[in-house]
Every structure is written in C-alpha cells, then in structure tokens.
N, C-alpha and C positions, 0 to 999 in steps of 0.2 A: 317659827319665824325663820326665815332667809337665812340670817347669819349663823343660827347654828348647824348648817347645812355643811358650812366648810370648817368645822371642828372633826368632820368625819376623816378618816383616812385619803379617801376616793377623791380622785378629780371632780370639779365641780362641772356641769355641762349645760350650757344655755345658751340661747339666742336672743336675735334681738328681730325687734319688727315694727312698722311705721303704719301710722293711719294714712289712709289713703285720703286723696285731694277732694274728693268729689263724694258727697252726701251716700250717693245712690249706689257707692260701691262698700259699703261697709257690710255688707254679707260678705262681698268676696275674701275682707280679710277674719271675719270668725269662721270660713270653710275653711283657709287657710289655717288656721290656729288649731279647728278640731282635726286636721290632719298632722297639726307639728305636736300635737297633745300624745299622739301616739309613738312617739318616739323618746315619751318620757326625760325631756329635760329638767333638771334643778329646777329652772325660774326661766321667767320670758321678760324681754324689757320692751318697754311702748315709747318710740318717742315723742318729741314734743318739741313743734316748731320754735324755732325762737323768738317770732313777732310773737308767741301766744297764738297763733290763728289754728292749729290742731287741739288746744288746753283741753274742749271738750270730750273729744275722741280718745284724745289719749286716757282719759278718767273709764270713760266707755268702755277701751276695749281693753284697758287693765285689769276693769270691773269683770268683764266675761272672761277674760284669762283667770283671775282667782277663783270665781264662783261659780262660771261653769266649766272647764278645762280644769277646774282643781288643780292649778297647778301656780305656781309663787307668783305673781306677778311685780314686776320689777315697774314703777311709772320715773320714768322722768322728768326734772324738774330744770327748765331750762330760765335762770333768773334776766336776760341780758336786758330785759325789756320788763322786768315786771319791780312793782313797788314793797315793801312788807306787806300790806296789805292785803294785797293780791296771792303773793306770796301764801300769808296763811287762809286765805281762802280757798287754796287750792290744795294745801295740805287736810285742811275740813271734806275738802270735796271728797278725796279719795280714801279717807279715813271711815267716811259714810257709806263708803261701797266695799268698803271689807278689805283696802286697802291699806299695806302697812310697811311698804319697801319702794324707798325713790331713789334715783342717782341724781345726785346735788351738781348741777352744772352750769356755767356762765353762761356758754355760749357762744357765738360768733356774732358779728354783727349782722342782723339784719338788712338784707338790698335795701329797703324802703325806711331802715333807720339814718337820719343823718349822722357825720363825724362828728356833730356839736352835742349831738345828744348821746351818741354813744360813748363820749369822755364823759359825760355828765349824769351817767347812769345809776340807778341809785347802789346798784351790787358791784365792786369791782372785781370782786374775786369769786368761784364756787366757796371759798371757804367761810364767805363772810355771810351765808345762807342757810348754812348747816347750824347752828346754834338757835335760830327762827324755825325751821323745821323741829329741830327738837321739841322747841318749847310749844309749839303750837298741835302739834299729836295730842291725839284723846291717850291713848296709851304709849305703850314703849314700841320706838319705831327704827327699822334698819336702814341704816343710809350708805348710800356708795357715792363712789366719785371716781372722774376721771384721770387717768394718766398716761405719759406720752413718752415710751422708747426713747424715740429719735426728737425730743424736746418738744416744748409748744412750740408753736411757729413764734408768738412775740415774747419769748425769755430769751437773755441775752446769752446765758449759757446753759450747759448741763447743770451746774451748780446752783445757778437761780433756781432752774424747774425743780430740784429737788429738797431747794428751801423751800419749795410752796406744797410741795407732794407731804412735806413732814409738815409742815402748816395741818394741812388738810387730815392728815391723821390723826395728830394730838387733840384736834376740834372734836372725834370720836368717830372718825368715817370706820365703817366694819369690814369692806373691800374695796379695791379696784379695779376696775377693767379700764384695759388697756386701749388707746389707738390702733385701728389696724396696723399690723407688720408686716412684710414679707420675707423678712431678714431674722431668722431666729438667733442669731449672733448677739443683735440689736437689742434684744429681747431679754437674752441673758446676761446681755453688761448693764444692763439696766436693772433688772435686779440685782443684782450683786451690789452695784453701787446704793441701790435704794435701801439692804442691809447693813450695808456698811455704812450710811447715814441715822443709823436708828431707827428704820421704818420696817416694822413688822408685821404690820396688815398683807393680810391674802392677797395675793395679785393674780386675777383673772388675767389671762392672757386673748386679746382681740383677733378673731379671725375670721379674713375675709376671702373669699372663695370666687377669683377672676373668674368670669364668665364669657366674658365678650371682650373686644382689644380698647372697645371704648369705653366698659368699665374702669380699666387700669388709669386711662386718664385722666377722669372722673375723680378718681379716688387719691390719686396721688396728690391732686390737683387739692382736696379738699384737706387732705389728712398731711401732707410733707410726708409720706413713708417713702424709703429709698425703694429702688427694682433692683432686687441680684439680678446677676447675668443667666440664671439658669432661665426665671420668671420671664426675663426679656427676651430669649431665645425662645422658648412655649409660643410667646405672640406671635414673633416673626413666625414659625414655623404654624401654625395654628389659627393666627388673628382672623385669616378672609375665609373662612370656616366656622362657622357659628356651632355645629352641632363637636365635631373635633374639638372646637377651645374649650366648647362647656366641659366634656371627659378632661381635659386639660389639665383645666382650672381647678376640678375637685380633686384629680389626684395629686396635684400640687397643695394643695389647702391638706390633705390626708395625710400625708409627707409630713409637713408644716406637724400637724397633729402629735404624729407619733412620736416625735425628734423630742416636742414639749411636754409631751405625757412622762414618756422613758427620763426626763429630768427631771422631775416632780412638781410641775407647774400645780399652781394651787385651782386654775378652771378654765375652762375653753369658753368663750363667748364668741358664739358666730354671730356675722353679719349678715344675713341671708338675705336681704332684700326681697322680701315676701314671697323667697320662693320657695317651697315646700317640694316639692324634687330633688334639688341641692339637698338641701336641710337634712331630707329623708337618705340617699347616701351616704353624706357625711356620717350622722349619728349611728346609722348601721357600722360603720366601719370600728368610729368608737367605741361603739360596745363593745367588738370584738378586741379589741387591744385592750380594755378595763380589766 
C-alpha cells in the first residue's frame, strides 16, 4: 500500500495527471502513462473535476495506472459537489478496480455552481469526507489530503490553515501534498510551523515545472503561489521563446528539486500537465541526485 512507501528512508517521487476533456483522446493519456511508467515513480495521481464531470475517467485511468503501469495509483476525491452518497459510491467504484489510495479534497467552486448552492454544500471541509472514505472501503485504505505553503486563499490566516491541516491529520490522513510553490523559503516555514503545531504526517512537497509565460499566470492565478524574482526574470528573459522557456522552466523546477531533496523533504509530487518530456527530464535528473 501507498503509505508504507514513505516509511522508507528515500524521497518519495510522483506525479500527477488529468483525464482529458474529450472521450476520443483517452489513449493519448494511457501512451502518456506507459511512457511516465518508465521512469518509475512511487504513485501517480488522477484528477477529478469538481462538477464530477471527469468521476468516470478518473476511476479509468487510475484503474490502468494500478493494473496496468503496476504502479500506485493515487484517485482523487474531489467532494465540493458531491453527496455521501455519491461519495461512497465512488469509493465502491474504485475499490472495484483494484483501487485503494485517494487524496480527500473539497475543492473549488465549480463555474457552473451557484454561490447559494456552494454555501449550502453538503461537505464543507476535505476533512469532513475522510471518516466516509474510511468507512466505506472494502478493505484498509490510504488517504492523503491537501496543503498550502502560502495558505488557502479563504483562511484568514496561517494560523487558521493550520488548525485545519491538524484537523485533517488527527481524522487519519497518511500524507500531504503540497500547493504548487516556487518559493522554497515558503515551503520550509511551512513546515517548520506545521511541526511545531503537532503535525507529523509526511509532507510531499508540490512541484510545478513553468513551461510557457502563460503557464505562470494560469497557475498563480489558480493556486495564490508568490513568483521570486529569480522565476520572474527566467519569463522576462525567456517568455517570447517557447522552446528557451521550456529548458528554463525545467531547470528551474530541478533547482527547486535539489534545494528540497538536500533538506530531507519527505516526496516531490510534480505537476506535469500530461506532459511526459518534462516529466521524463525532470525524473532523470532525480535519480541522479537520489
């Protein structure tokens, strides 16, 4: 199982990857997978839209990451839109396909959810999903959860988010991954504080690997992560160059890497945005620093 993976000494190494929009492109992302299979990650995570409109794909292509890729697969459980119900029906689902590792998450509000319905949702927390997960598993199942450096965007301070990250632990979460960063400062005062609050769960650390200039806005736009000035000078000098910012980007995210290796981060979780070029650099490089 998942969690005993980071009882080992070794940094933990995995990505993450998303079902694609459209029916007819779901080979493209199992070529994808059986190429990021060879670079021997820990676990892979699938996500999982927040309306529920990927639920099914995401079960799918979890399914073909455990049992064919042999390799952990991680599904996500994204509550912001879903009932108990539903809820255990989708832990039944993935329980069925040889699945047995979810990240328990709220979520965002949905475009197409109202404000009246997303105060009135039936989950208000990830935390309050993790104890239904439990109990609805055929067997013993590993659950992760979310956390955020640089705070959630709606906690009013550091101190809130980390009454909810200790929430979230004592419920029995087994890890964390992190928010994208690009600040490892950010990274390491956030844990320090998170031990210094009592939270002792492994903290995978989130990493995303700028590609493009319109990535960063994207991303920032999504996530609140700050841009050092190093990050922001890479764009200026690189942005109107696509194939420059890509070498950019990765050797920034490797950087990023090494800094958090060398201080005994408990796992690197890239974001790779199904792209297996990235993914396949990056991990070369890890190995060699392991």
């Amino acid at each position: 199982m998942l969690k005993s993976i980071f009882q080992s000494d070794k940094t933990v190494l995995s990505c993450e990857v998303f079902p694609p929009k459209r029916n007819d492109d779901m080979y493209t992302i199992f070529k994808t997978l059986d190429e990021i299979q060879t670079y021997h990650p820990d676990f892979i995570s699938v996500t999982y839209g927040a309306g529920g409109s990927t639920s099914k794909k995401t079960a799918t292509i979890a399914a073909y990451i455990q049992n064919i890729c042999e390799i952990e697969a991680l599904a996500h459980l994204t509550s912001v839109a879903m009932d108990e119900a539903f809820l255990r029906q989708m832990v039944h689902e993935l329980n069925a396909k040889g699945v047995y590792n979810v990240l328990a998450l709220r979520g965002d509000q949905p475009r197409d959810m109202s404000d009246e319905v997303f105060q009135n949702r039936h989950f208000k927390h990830a935390s309050d999903i993790i104890p239904i997960i439990q109990d609805a598993a055929e067997k013993e199942i590993c659950i992760a959860a979310a956390c955020y450096p640089e705070k959630h965007p709606e906690s009013a301070t550091i101190e809130d988010d980390l009454t909810y990250l200790k929430k979230k632990a004592d419920a029995g979460i087994d890890f964390f991954i992190t928010q994208m960063f690009f600040d490892n400062g950010k990274f390491f005062e956030f844990r320090e504080n998170a031990r210094a609050h009592g939270i002792q769960t492994p903290i995978t650390a989130g990493i995303m690997p700028i590609t493009s200039a319109k990535q960063i806005g994207t991303s920032v736009q999504l996530s609140g992560s700050s841009v050092p000035t190093e990050l922001s000078n890479l764009l200026a000098k690189y942005g109107d160059n696509p194939e420059d910012m890509q070498k950019a980007g990765i050797d920034y995210a490797i950087r990023q890497i090494e800094q958090l290796i060398s201080n005994q981060v408990d796992g690197i979780h890239l974001y790779t945005m199904n792209k297996s070029d990235v993914t396949r650099e990056i991990f070369k490089q890890i190995h060699v620093m392991q």
